[in-house]
C-alpha positions in Angstrom: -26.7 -37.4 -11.2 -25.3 -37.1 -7.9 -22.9 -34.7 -8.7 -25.6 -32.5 -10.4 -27.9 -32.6 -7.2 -24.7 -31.3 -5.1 -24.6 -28.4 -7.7 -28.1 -27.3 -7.2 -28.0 -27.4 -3.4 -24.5 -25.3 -3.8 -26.3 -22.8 -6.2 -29.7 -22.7 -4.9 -29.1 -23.0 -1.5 -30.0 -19.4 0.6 -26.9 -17.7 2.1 -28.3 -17.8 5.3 -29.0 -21.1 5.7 -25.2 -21.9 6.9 -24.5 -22.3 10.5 -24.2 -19.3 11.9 -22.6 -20.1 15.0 -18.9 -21.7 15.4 -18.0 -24.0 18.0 -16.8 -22.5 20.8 -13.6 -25.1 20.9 -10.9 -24.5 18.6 -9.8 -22.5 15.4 -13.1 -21.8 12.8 -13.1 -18.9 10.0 -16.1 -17.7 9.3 -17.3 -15.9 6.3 -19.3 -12.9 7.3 -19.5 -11.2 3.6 -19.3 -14.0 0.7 -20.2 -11.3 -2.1 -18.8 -8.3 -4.4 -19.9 -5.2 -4.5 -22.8 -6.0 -6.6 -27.1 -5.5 -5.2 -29.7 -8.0 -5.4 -27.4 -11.0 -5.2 -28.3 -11.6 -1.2 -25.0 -11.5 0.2 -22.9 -9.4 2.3 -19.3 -8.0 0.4 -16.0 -9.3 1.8 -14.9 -10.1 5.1 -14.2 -13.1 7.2 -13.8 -13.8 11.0 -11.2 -15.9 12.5 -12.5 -17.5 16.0 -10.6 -19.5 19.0 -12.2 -21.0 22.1 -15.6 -19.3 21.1 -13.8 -16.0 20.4 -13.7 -13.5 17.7 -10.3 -12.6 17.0 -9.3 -11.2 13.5 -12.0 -9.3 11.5 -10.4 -9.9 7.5 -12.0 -6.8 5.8 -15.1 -4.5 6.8 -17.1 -5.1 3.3 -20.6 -3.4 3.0 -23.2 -5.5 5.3 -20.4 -7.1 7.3 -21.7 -5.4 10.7 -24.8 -7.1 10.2 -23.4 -10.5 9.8 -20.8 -9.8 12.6 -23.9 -9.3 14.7 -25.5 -12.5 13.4 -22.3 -14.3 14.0 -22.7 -13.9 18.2 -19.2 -12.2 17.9 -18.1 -9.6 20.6 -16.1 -6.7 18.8 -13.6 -6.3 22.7 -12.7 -9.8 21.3 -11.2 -8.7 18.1 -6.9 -8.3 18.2 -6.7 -6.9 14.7 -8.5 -6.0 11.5 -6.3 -6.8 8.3 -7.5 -5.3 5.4 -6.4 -6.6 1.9 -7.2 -3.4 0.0 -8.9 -0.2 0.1 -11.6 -1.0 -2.3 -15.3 -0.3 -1.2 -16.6 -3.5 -0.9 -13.9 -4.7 1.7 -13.9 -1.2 3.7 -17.7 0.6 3.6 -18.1 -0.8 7.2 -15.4 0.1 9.4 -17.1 3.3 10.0 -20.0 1.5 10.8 -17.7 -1.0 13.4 -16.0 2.0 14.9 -19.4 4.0 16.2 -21.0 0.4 16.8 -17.9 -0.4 19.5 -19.0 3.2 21.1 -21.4 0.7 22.9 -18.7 -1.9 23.8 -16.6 -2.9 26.4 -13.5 -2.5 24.8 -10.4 -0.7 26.1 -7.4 -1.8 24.8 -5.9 -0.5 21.6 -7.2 -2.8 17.9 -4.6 -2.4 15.5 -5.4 -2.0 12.0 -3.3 -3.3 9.4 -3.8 -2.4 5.1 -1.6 -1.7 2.2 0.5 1.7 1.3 -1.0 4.1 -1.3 -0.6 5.3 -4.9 -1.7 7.9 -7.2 -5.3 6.2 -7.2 -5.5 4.9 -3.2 -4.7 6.2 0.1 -2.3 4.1 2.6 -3.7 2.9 5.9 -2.8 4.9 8.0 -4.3 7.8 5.5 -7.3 6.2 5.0 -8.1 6.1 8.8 -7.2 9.7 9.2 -9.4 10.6 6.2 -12.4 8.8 8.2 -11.9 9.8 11.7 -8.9 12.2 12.1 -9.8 16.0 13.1 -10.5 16.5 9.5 -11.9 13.5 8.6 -15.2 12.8 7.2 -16.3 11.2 10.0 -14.3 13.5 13.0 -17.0 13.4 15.4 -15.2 10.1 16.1 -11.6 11.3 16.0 -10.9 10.5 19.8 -10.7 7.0 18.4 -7.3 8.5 17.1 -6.3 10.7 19.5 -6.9 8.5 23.0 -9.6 10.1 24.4 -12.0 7.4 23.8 -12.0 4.0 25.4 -9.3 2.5 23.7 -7.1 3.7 20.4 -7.4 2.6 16.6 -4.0 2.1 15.3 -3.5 2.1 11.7 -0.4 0.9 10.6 0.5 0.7 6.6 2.1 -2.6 5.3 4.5 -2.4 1.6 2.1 -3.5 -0.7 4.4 -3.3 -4.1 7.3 -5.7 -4.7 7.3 -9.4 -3.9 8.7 -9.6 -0.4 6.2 -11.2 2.6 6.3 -9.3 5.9 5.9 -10.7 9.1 3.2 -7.9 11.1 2.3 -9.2 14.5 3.8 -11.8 16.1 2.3 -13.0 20.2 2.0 -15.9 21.9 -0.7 -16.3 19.7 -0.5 -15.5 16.3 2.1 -15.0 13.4 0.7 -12.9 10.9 2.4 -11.7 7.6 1.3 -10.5 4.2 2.8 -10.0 0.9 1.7 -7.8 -2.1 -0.9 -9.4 -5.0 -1.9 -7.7 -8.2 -5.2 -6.2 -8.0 -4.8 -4.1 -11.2 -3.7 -0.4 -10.4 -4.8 -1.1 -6.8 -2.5 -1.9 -3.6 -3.6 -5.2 -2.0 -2.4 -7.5 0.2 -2.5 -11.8 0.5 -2.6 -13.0 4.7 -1.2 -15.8 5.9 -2.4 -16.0 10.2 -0.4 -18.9 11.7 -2.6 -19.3 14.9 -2.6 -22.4 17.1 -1.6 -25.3 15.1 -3.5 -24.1 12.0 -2.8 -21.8 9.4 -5.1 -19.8 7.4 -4.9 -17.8 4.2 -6.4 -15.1 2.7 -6.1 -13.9 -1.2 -7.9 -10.9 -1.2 -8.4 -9.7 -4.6 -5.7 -10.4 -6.9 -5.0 -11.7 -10.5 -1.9 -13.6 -9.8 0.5 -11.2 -11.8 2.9 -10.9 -9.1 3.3 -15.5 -8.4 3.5 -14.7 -5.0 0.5 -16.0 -3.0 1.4 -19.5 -3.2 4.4 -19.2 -1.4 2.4 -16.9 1.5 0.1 -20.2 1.2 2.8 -22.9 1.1 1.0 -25.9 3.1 -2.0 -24.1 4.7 -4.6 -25.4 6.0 -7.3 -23.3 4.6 -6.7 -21.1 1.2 -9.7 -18.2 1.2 -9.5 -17.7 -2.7 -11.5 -14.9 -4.4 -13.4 -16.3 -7.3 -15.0 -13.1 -8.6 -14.7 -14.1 -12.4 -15.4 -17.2 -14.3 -12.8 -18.9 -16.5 -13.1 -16.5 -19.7 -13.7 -13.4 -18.5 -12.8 -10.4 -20.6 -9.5 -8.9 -20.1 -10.5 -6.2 -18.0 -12.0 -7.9 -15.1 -8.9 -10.5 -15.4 -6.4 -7.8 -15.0 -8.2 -7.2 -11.2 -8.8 -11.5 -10.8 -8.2 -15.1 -11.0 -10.2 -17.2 -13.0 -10.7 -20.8 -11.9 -7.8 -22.5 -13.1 -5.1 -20.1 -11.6 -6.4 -20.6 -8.2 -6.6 -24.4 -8.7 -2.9 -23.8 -9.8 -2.0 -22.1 -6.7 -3.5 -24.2 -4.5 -1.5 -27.0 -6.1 1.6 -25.8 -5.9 0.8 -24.4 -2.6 -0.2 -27.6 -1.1 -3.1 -26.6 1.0 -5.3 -29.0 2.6 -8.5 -27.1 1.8 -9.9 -24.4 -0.8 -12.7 -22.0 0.3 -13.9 -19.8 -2.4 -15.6 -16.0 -1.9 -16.4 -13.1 -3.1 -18.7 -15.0 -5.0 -20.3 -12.5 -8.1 -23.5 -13.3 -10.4 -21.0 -13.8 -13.4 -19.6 -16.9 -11.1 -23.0 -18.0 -9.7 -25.1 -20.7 -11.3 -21.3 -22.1 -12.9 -19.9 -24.1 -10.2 -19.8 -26.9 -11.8 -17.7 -25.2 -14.6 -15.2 -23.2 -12.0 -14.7 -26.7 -10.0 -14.1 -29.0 -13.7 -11.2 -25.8 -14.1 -9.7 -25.8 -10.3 -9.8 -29.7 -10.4 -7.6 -30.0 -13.4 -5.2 -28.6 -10.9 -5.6 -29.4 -7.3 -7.4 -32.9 -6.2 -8.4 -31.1 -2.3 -11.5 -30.6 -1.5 -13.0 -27.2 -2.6 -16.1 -25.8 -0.5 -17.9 -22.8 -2.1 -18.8 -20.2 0.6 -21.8 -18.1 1.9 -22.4 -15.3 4.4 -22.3 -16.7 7.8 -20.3 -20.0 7.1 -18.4 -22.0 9.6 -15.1 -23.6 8.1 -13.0 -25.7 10.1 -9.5 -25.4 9.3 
């Protein structure tokens, strides 16, 4: 009985009805897109803010409506040190245009570096990807001194190997350690995070299907694992050659150790069955497992 009135206030619950403000002491992630790239399902598509001290500073994809929610959120975008973006797919890029212009009206003048996986026949690397948008030629030139220095500050685009199984370490301060290594995601490059920052570590899936076994050892003792639960256990074969259904993210958490499980990019096909997806991920891992919404506050 108990269990089933936790289920409704997960399902029914509105997605902005989460806190929408982090505490302004320590390391939080917060969800600012907990969707797909679906309509009518109320939530924003994928991307996720890291804060410290009250500070936004990693955006974790641009997904449509993630400006919004960054606004929402009280974040400042002169705060932000990087953007990391798993993959090139719509719903986890449509609004870096919209960031770029929006920072026009900013403070900031120090360069943001932008880190995403190298292309194929089907996607563009990175560092082509930014140039298509805002290089001289670009669909969105008017913006291009975003490229070339003569704005405020520089966008850097750098491209990370996103086939094979080998993590890369990309930025390393006195802050962070930051490294990614290639997931499956179909014909698609994409990329898995790990952000080492403070005493905490945080992970990020991104879109994958678990093909390539490597994400658990990019996650080995975290202390948050940002799965993407796009699909529910039996989904057909198409959908499971781009994700993980339930029970291979319980496994990788598992093996993986991680104190917590936070699961996104939350679909229709998926919403309405969490009781179903948690029975499947708790076969597996014994953490706890939180299921997320736009605006979301997650201690690590």
């Amino acid at each position: 009985m108990f269990r089933s009135l936790l289920l409704l206030l997960v399902v029914y619950a509105s997605p902005l009805s989460a806190m929408t403000r982090c505490d302004a002491h320590g390391v939080w992630l917060q969800v600012l897109g907990s969707g797909g790239p679906e309509v009518n399902n109320g939530r924003a598509s994928s991307a996720y803010l890291i804060w410290r001290d009250g500070k936004a500073r990693i955006l974790v994809d641009a997904g449509s409506g993630s400006m919004l929610r960054f606004e929402q959120s009280g974040a400042n975008f002169s705060d932000l040190d990087a953007i990391l973006l798993t993959h090139l797919h719509v719903d986890h890029t449509a609004d870096l245009p919209s960031f770029i212009k929006a920072s026009f009206f900013t403070a900031r003048e120090r360069a943001l570096p932008v880190f995403g996986p190298t292309g194929n026949r089907l996607m563009p690397a990175t560092v082509e990807f930014v140039r298509d948008l805002f290089g001289p030629e670009g669909a969105y030139r008017y913006l291009s001194g975003y490229l070339d220095g003569s704005e405020s500050y520089r966008l850097e685009a750098h491209d990370v190997v996103a086939d094979g199984k080998e993590q890369a370490s990309i930025l390393v301060s006195k802050e962070y350690r930051i490294s990614a290594v290639p997931v499956h995601h179909g014909p698609v490059p994409a990329l898995a995070y790990r952000v080492e920052i403070g005493e905490y570590v945080i992970v990020f899936s991104g879109d994958m299907n678990n093909d390539y076994h490597t994400l658990a050892g990019l996650a080995a003792g975290a202390d948050l694992l940002v799965a993407h639960h796009a699909i529910p256990e039996h989904a057909d074969r198409v959908a499971r050659n781009l994700h993980m259904p339930p029970s291979v993210i319980g496994d990788i958490a598992a093996k993986a150790a991680v104190k917590k499980l936070l699961l996104s990019h939350r679909m229709r096909r998926t919403l309405g069955h969490e009781g179903e997806s948690l029975d499947f991920i708790k076969a597996h891992y014994r953490g706890p497992v939180l299921f997320a919404d736009d605006l979301q506050c997650v201690s690590p």
